[in-house]
The first five atom37 places (N, CA, C, CB, O) and aatype in JSON, in Angstrom:
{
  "aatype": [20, 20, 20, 20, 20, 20, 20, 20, 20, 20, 20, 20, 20, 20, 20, 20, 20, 20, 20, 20, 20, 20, 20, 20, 20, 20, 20, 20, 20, 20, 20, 20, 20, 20, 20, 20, 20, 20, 20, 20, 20, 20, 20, 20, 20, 20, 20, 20, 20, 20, 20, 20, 20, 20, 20, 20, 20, 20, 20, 20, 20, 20, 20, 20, 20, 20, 20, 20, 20, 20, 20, 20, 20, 20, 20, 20, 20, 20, 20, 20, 20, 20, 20, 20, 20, 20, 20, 20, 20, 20, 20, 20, 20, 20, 20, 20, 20, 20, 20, 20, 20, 20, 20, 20, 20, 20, 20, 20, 20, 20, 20, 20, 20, 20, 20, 20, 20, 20, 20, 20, 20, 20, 20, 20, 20, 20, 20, 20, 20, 20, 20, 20, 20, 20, 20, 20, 20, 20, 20, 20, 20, 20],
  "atom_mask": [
    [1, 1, 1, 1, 1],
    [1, 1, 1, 1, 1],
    [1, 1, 1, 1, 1],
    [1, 1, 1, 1, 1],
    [1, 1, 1, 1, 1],
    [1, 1, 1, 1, 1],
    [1, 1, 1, 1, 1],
    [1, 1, 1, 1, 1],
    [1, 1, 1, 1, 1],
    [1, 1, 1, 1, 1],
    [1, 1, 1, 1, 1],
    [1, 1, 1, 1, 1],
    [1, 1, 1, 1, 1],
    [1, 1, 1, 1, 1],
    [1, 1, 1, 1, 1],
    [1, 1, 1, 1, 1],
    [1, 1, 1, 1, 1],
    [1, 1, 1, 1, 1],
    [1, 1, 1, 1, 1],
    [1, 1, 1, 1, 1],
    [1, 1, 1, 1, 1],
    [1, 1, 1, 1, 1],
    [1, 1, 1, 1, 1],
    [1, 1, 1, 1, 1],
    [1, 1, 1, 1, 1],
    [1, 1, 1, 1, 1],
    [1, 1, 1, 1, 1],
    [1, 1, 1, 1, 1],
    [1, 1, 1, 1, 1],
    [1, 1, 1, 1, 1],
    [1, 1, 1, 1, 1],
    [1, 1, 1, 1, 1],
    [1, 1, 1, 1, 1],
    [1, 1, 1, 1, 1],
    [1, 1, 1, 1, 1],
    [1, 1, 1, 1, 1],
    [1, 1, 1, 1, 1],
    [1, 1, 1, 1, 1],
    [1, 1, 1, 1, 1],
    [1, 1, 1, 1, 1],
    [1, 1, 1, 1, 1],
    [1, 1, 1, 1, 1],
    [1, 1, 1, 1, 1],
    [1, 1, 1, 1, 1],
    [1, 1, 1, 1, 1],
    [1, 1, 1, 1, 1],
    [1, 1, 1, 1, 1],
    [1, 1, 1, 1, 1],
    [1, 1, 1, 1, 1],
    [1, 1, 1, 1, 1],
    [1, 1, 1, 1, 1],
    [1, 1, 1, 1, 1],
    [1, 1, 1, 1, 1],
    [1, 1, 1, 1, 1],
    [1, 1, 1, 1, 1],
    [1, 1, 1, 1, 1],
    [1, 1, 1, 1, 1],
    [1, 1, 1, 1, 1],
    [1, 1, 1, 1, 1],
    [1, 1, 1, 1, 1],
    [1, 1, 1, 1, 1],
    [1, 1, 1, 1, 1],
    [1, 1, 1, 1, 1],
    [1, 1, 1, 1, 1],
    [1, 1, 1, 1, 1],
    [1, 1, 1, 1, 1],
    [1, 1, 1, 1, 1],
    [1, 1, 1, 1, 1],
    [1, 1, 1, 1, 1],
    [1, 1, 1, 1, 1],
    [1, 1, 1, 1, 1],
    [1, 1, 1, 1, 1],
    [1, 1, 1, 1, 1],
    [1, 1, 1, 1, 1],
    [1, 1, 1, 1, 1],
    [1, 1, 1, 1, 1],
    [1, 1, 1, 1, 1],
    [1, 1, 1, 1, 1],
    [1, 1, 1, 1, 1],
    [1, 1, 1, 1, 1],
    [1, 1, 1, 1, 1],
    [1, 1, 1, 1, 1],
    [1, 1, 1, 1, 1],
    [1, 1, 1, 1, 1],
    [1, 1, 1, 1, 1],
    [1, 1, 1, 1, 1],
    [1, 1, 1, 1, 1],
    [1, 1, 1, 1, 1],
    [1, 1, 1, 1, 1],
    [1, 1, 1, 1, 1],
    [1, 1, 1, 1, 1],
    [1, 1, 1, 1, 1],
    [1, 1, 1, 1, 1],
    [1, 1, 1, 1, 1],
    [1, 1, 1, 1, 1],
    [1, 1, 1, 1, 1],
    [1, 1, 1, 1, 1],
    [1, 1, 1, 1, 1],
    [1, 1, 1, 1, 1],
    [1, 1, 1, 1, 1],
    [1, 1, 1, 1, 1],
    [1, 1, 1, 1, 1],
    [1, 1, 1, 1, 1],
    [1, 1, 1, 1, 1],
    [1, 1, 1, 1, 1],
    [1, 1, 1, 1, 1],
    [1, 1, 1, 1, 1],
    [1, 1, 1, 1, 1],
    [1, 1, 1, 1, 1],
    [1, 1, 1, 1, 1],
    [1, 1, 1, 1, 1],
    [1, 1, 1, 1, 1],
    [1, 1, 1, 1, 1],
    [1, 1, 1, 1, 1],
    [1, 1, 1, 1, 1],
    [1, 1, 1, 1, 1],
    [1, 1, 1, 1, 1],
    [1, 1, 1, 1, 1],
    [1, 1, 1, 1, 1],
    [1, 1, 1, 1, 1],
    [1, 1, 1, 1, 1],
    [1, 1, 1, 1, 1],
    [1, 1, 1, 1, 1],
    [1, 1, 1, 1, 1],
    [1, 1, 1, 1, 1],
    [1, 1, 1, 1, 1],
    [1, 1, 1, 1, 1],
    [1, 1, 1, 1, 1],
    [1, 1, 1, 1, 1],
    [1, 1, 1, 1, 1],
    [1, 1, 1, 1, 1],
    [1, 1, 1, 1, 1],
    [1, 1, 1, 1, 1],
    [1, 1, 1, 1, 1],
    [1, 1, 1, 1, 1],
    [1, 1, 1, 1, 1],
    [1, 1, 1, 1, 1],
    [1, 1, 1, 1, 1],
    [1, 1, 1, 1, 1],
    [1, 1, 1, 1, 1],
    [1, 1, 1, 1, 1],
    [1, 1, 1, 1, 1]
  ],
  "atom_positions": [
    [[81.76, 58.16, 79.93], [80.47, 58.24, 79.27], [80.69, 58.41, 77.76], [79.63, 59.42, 79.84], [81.56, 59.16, 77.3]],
    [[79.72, 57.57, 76.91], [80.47, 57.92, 75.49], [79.45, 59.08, 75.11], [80.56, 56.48, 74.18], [78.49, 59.56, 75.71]],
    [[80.01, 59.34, 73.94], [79.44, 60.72, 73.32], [78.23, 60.76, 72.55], [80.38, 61.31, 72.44], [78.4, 60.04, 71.56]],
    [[76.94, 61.35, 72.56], [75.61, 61.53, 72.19], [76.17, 60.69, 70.27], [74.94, 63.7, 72.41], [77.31, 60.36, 69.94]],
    [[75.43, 60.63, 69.78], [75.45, 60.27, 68.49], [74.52, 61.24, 67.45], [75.01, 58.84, 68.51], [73.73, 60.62, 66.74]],
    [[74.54, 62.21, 67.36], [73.68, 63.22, 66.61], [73.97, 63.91, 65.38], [73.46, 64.17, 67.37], [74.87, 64.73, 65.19]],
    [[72.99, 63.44, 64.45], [73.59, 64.33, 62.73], [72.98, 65.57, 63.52], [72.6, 63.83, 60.56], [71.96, 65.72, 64.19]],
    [[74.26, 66.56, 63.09], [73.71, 67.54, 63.3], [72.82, 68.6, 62.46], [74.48, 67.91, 63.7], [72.14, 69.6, 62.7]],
    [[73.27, 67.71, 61.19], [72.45, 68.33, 60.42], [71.13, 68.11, 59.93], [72.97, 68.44, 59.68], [70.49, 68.8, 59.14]],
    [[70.81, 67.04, 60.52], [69.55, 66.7, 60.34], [68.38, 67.18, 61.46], [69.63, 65.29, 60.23], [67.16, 67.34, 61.41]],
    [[69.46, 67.34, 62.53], [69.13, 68.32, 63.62], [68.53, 69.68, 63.32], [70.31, 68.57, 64.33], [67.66, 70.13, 64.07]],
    [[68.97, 70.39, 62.21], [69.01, 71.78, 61.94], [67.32, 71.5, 61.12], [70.65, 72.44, 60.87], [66.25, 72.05, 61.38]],
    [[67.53, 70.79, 60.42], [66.17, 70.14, 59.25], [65.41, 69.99, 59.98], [66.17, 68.76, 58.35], [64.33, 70.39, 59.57]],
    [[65.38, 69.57, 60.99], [64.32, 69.02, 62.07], [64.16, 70.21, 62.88], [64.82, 67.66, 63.03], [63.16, 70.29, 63.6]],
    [[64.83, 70.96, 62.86], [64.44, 72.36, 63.85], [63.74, 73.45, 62.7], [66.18, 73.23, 64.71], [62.68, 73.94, 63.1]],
    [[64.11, 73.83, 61.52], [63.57, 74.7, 61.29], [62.22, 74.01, 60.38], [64.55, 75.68, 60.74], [61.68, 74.67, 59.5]],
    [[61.8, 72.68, 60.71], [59.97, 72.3, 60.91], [59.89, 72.56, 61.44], [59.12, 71.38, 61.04], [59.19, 73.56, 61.25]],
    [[60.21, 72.43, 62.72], [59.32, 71.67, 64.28], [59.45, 73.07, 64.69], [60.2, 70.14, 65.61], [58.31, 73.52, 64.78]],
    [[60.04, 73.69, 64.89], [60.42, 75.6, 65.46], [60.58, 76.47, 64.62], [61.77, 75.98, 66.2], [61.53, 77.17, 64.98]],
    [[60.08, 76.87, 63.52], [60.45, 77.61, 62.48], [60.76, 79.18, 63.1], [59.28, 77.49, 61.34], [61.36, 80.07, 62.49]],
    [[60.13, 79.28, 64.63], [59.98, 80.91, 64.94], [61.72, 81.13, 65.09], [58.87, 81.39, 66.71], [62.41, 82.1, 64.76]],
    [[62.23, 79.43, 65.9], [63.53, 80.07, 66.4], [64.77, 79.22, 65.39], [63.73, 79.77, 68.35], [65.94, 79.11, 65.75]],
    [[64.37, 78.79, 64.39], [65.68, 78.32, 63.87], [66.33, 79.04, 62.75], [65.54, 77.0, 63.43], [67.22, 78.45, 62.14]],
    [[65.95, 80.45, 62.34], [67.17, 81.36, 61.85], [67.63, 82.19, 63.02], [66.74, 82.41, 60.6], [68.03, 83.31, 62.69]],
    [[67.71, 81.79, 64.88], [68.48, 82.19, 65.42], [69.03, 81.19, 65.73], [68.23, 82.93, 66.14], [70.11, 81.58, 66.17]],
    [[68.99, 79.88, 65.81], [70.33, 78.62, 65.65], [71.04, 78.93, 64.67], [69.96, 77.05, 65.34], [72.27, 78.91, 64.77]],
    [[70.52, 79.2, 63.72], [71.65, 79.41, 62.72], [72.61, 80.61, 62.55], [71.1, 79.33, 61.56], [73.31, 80.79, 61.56]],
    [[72.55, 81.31, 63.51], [73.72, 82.3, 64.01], [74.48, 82.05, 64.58], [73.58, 83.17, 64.58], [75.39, 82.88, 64.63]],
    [[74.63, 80.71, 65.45], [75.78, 80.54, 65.97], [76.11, 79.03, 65.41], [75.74, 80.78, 67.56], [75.45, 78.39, 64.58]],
    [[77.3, 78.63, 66.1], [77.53, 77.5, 65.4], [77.94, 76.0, 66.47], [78.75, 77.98, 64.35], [78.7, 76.12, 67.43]],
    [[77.12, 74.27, 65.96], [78.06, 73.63, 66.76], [79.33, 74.12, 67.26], [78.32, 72.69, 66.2], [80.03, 74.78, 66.49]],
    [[79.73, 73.88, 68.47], [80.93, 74.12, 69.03], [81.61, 72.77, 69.49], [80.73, 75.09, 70.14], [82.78, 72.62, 69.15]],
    [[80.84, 71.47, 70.44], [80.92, 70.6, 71.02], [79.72, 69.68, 71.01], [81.3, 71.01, 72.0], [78.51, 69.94, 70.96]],
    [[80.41, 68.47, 71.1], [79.69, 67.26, 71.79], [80.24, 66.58, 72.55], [79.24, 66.39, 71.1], [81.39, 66.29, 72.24]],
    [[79.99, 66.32, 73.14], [80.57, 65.94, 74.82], [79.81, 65.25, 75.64], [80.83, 67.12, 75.75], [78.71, 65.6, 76.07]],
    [[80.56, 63.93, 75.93], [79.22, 63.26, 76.27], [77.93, 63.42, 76.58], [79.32, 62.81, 76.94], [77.38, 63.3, 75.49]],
    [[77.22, 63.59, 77.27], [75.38, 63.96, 76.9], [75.22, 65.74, 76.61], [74.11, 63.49, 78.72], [74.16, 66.36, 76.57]],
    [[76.68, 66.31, 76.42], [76.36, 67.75, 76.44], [76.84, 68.33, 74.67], [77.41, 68.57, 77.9], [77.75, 68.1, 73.88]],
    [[75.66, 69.13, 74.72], [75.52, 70.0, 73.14], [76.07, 71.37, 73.29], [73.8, 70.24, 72.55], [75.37, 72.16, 73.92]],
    [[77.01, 71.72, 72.89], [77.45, 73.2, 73.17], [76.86, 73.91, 71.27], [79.77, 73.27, 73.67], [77.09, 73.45, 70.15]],
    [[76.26, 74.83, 71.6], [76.2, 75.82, 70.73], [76.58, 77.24, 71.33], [74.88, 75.8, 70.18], [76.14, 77.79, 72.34]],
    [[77.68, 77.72, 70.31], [78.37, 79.04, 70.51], [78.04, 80.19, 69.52], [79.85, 78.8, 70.43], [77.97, 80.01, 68.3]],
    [[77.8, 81.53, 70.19], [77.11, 82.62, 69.59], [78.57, 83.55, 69.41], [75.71, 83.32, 70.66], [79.34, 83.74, 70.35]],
    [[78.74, 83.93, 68.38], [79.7, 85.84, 68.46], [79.16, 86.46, 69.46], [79.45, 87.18, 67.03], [78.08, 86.29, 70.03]],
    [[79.94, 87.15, 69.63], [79.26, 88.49, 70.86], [78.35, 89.11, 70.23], [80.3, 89.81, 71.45], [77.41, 89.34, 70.98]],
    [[78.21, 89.43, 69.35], [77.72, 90.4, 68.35], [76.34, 89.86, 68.56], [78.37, 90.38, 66.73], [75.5, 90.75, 68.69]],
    [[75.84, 88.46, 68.63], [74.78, 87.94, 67.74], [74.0, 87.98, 69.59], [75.14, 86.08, 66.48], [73.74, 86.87, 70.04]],
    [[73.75, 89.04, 70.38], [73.32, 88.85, 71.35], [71.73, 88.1, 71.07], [73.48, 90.11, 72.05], [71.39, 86.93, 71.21]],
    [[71.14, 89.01, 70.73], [69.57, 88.37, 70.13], [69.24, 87.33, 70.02], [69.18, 88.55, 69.01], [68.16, 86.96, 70.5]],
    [[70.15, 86.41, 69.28], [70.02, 84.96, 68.48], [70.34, 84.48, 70.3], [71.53, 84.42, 66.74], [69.45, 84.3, 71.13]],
    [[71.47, 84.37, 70.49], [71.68, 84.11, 71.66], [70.77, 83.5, 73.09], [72.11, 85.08, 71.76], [70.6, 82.41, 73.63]],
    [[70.29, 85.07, 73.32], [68.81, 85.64, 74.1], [67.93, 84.43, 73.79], [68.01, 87.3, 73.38], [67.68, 83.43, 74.46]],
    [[67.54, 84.78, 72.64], [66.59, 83.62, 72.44], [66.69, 82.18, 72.07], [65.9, 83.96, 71.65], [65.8, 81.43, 71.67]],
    [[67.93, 81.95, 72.27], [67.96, 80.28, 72.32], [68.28, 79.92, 74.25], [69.67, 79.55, 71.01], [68.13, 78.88, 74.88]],
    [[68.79, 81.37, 74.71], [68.94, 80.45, 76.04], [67.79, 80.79, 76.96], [70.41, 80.72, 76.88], [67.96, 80.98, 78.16]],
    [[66.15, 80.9, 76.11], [65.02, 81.22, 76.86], [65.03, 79.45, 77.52], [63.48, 81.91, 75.76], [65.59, 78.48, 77.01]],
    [[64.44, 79.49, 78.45], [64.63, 77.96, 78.9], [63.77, 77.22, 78.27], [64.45, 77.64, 80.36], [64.01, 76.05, 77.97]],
    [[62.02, 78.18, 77.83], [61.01, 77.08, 76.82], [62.09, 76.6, 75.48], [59.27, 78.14, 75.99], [61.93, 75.46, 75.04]],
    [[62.99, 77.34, 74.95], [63.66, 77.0, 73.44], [64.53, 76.07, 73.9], [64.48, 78.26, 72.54], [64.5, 74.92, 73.44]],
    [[65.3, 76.39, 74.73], [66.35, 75.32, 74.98], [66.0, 73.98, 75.72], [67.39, 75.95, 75.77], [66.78, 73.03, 75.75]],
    [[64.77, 74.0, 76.3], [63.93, 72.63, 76.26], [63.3, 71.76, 75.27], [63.01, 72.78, 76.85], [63.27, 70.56, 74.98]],
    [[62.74, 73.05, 74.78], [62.15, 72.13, 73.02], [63.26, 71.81, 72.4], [61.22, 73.13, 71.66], [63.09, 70.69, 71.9]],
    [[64.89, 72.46, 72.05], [65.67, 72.03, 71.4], [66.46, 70.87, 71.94], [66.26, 72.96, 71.05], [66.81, 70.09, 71.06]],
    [[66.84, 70.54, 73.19], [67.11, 69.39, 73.94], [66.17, 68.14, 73.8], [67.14, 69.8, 75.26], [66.45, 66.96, 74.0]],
    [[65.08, 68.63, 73.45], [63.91, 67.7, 73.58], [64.09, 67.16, 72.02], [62.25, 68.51, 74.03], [63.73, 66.08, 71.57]],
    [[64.54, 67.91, 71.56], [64.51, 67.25, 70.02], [65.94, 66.25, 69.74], [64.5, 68.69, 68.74], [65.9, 65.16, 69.16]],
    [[67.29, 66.96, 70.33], [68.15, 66.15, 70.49], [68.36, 65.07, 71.24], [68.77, 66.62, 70.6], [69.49, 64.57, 71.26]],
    [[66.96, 64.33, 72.24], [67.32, 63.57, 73.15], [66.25, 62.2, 71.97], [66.84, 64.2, 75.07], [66.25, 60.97, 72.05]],
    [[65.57, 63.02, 71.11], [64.65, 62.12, 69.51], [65.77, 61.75, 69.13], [63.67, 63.06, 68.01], [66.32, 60.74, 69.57]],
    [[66.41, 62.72, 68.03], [66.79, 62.09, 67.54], [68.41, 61.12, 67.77], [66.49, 62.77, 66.75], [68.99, 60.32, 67.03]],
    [[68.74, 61.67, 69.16], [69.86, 60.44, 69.82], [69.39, 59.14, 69.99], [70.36, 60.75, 71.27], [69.71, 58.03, 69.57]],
    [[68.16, 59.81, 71.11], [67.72, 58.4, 71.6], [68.42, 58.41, 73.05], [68.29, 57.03, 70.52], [68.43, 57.34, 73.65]],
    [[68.91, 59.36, 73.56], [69.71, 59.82, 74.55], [69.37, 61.01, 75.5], [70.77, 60.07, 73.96], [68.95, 62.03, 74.96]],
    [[69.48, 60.98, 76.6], [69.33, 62.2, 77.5], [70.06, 63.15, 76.91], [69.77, 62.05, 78.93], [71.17, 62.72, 76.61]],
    [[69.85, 64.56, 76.54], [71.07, 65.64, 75.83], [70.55, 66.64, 77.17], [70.79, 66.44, 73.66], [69.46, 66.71, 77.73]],
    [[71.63, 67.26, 77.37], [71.81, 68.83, 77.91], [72.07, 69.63, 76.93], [72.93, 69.1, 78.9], [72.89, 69.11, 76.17]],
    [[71.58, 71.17, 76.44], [72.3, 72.17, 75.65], [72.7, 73.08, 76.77], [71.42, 72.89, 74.46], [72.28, 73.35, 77.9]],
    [[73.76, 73.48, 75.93], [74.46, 74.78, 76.37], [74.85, 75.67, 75.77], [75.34, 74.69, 76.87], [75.78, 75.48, 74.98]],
    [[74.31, 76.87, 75.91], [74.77, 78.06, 74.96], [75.27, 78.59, 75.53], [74.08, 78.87, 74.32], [75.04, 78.86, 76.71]],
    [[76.43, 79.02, 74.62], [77.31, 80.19, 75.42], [78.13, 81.81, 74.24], [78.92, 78.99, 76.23], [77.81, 82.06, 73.08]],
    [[78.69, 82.23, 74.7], [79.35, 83.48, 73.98], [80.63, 82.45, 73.51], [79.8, 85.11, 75.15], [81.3, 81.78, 74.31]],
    [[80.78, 82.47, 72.26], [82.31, 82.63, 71.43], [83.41, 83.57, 71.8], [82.09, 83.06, 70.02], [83.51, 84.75, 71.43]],
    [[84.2, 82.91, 72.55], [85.71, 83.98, 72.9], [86.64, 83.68, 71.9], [86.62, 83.68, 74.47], [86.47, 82.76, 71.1]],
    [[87.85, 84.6, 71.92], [88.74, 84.13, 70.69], [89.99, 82.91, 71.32], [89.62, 85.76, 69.94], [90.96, 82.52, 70.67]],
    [[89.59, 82.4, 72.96], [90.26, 81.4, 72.8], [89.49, 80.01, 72.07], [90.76, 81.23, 74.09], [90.1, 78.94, 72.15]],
    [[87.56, 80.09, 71.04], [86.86, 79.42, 70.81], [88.13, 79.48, 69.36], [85.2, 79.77, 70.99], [88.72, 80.51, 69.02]],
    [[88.29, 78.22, 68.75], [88.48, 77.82, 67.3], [87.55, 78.8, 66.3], [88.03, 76.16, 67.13], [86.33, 78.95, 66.4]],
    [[88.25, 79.3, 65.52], [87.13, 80.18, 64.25], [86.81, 79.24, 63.68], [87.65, 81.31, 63.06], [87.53, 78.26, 63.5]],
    [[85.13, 79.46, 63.12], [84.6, 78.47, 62.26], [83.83, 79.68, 62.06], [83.98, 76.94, 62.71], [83.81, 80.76, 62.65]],
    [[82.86, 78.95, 60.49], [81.4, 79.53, 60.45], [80.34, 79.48, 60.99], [80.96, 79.41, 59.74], [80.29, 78.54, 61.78]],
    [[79.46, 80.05, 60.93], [78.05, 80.02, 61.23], [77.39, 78.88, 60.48], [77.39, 81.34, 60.89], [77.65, 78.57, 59.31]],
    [[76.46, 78.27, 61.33], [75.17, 77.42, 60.51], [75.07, 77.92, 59.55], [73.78, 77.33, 61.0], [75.27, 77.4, 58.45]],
    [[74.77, 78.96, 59.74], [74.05, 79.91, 57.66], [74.74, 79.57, 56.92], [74.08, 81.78, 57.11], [74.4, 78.97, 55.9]],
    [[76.11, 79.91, 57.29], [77.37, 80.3, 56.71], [77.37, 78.98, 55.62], [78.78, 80.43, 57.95], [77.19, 79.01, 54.4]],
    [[77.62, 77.87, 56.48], [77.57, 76.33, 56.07], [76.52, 76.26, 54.95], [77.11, 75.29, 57.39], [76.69, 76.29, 53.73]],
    [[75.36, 76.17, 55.69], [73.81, 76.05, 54.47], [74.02, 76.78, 53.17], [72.21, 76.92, 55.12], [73.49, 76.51, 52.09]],
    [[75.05, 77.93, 53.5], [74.7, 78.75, 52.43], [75.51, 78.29, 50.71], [75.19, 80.32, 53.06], [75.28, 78.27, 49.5]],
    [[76.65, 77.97, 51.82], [77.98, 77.16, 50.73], [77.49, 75.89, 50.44], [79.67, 76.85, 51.5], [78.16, 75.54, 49.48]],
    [[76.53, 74.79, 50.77], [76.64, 74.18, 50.59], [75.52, 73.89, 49.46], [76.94, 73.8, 51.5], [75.31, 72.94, 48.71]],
    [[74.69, 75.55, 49.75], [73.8, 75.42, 48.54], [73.98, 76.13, 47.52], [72.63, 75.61, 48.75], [72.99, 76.23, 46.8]],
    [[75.07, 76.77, 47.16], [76.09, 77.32, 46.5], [76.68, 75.84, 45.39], [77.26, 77.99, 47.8], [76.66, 75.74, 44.16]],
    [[77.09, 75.07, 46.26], [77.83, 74.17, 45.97], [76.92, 72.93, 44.83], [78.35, 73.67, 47.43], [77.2, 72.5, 43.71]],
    [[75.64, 72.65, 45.87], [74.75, 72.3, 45.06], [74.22, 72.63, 43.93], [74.14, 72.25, 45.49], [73.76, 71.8, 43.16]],
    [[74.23, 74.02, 43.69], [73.86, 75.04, 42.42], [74.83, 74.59, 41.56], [73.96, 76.77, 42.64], [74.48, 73.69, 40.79]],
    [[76.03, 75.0, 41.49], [77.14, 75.07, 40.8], [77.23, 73.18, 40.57], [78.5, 76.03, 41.76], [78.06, 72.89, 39.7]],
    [[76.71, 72.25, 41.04], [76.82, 71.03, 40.51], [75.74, 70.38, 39.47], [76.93, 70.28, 41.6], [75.78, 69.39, 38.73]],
    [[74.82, 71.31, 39.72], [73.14, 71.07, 38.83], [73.99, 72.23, 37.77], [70.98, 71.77, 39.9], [73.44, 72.01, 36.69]],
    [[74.62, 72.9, 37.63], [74.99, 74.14, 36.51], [75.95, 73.05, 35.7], [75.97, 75.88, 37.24], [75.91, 73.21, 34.48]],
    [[76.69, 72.13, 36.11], [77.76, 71.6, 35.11], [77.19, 70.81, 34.92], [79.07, 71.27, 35.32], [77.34, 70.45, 33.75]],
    [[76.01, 69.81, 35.86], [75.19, 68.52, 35.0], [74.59, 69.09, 33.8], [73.86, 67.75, 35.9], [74.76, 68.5, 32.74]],
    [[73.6, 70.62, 33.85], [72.82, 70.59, 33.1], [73.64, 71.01, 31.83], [71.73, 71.27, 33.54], [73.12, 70.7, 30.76]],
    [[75.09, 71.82, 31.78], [75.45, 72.33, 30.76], [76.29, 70.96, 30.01], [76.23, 73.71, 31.12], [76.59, 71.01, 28.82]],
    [[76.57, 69.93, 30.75], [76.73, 68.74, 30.08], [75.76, 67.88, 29.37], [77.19, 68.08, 30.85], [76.04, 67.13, 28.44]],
    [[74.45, 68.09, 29.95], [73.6, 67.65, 29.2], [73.43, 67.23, 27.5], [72.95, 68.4, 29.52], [73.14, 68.26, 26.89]],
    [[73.5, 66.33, 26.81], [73.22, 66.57, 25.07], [72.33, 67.03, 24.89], [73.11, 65.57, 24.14], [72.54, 67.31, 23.71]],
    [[71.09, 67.5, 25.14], [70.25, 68.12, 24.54], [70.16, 69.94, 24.87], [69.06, 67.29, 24.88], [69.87, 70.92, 24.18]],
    [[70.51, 69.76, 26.1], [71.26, 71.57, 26.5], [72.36, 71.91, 25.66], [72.06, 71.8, 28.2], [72.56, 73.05, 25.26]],
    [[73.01, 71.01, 25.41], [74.41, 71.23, 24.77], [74.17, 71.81, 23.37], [75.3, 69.81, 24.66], [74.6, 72.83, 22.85]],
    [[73.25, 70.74, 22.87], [72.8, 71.14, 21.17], [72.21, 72.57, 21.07], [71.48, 70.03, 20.5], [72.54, 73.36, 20.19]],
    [[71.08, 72.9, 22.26], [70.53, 74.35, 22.53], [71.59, 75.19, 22.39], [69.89, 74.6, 23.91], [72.12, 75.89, 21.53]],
    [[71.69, 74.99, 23.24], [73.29, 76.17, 23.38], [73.54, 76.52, 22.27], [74.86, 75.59, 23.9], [73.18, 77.59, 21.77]],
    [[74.33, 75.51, 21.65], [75.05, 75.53, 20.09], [74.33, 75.96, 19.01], [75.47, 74.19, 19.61], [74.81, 76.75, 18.19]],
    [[73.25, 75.53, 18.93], [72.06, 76.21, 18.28], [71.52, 77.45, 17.92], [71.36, 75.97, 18.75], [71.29, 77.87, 16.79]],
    [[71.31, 78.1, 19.2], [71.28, 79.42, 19.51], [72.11, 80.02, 19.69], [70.77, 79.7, 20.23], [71.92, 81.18, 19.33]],
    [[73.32, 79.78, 20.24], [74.91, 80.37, 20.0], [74.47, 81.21, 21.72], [75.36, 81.78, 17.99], [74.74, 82.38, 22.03]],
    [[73.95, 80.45, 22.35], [73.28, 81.11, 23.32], [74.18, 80.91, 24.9], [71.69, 80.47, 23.27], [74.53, 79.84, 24.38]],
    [[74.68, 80.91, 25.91], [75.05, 80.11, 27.08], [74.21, 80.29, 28.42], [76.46, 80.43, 27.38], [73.47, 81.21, 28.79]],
    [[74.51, 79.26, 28.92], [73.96, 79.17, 30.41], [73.85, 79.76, 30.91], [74.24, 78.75, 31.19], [74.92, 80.09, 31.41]],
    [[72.32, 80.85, 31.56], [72.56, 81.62, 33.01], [72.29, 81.13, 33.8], [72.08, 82.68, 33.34], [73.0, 81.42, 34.76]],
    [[71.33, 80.22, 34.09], [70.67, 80.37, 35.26], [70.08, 78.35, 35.6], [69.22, 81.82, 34.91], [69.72, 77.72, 34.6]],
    [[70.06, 77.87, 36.53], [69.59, 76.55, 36.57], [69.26, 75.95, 38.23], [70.75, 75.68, 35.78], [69.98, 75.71, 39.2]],
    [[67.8, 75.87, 37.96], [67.27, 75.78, 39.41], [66.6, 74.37, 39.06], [66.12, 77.17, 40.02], [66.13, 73.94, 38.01]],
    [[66.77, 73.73, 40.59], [65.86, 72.47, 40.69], [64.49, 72.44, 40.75], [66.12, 71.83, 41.7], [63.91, 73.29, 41.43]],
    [[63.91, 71.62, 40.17], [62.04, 71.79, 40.28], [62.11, 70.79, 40.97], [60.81, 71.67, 38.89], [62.99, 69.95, 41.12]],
    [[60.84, 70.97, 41.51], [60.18, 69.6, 42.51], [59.53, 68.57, 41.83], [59.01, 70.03, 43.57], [59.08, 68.88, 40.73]],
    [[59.4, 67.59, 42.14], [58.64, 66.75, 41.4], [57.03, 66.65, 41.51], [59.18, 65.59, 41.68], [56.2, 66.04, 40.84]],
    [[56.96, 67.37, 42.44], [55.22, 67.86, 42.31], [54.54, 68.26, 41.61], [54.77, 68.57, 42.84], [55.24, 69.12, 41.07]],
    [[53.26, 68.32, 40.99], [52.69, 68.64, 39.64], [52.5, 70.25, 40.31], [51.08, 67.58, 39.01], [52.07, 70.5, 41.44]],
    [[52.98, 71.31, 39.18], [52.46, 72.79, 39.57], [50.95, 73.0, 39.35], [53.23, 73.93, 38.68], [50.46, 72.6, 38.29]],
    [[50.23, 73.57, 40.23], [49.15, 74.16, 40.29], [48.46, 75.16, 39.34], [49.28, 74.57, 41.22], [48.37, 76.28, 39.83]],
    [[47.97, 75.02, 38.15], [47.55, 75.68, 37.22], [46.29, 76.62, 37.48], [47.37, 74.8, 36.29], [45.2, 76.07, 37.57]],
    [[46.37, 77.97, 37.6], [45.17, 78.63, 37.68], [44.78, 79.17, 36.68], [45.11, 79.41, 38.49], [43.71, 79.78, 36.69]]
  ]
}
């Protein structure tokens, strides 16, 4: 049988719309497997809660139900406890968190490369703290 075809990360995007109650407890544990039609997500011992509530059978239906969208494929999930014969990895969070870390720190060297930040800077004898993305939506003026 070949193996499901699933971003998983678009998986995660698509869960914390569609389920917002339960997707900062997906994100306590982490992909473990894909295996042909089967999804393993693995919890620490620790993270009983997160756990609990992903292996309620309504969550783990709605979340199967979402991986069988966006496969296009029958999926099974399976949650289980992380033993230490499981590979160490991070957590979902863990991931999101570095990777928006990562994103920060790449908008921090575009903007301090910038020529017209650059001239500021120099200007004011001032440096960079801080640099967040805006949306392209018009802000709401009250």
């Amino acid at each position: 049988m070949q193996t499901v075809a699933l971003n998983w990360e678009q998986f995660q995007e698509e869960v914390s719309h569609a389920f917002p109650n339960i997707a900062p407890f997906l994100e306590m544990g982490r992909l473990v497997a894909i295996e042909g039609d089967l999804v393993t997500v693995g919890f620490a011992k620790q993270a009983t809660v997160a756990r609990g509530m992903l292996e309620k059978p309504d969550n783990t239906q709605a979340l199967a139900s979402l991986c069988e969208r966006l496969s296009g494929r029958p999926v099974r999930l399976r949650i289980v406890e992380l033993t230490e014969a499981d590979p160490p990895g991070p957590t979902m969070a863990q991931i999101r968190t570095a990777k928006e870390q990562e994103q920060k720190l790449v908008l921090f060297e575009q903007a301090k490369a910038h020529p017209v930040v650059k001239e500021a800077l120099e200007i004011f004898g001032a440096e960079l703290a801080d640099v967040r993305a805006i949306s392209n939506q018009k802000e709401v003026q009250e």
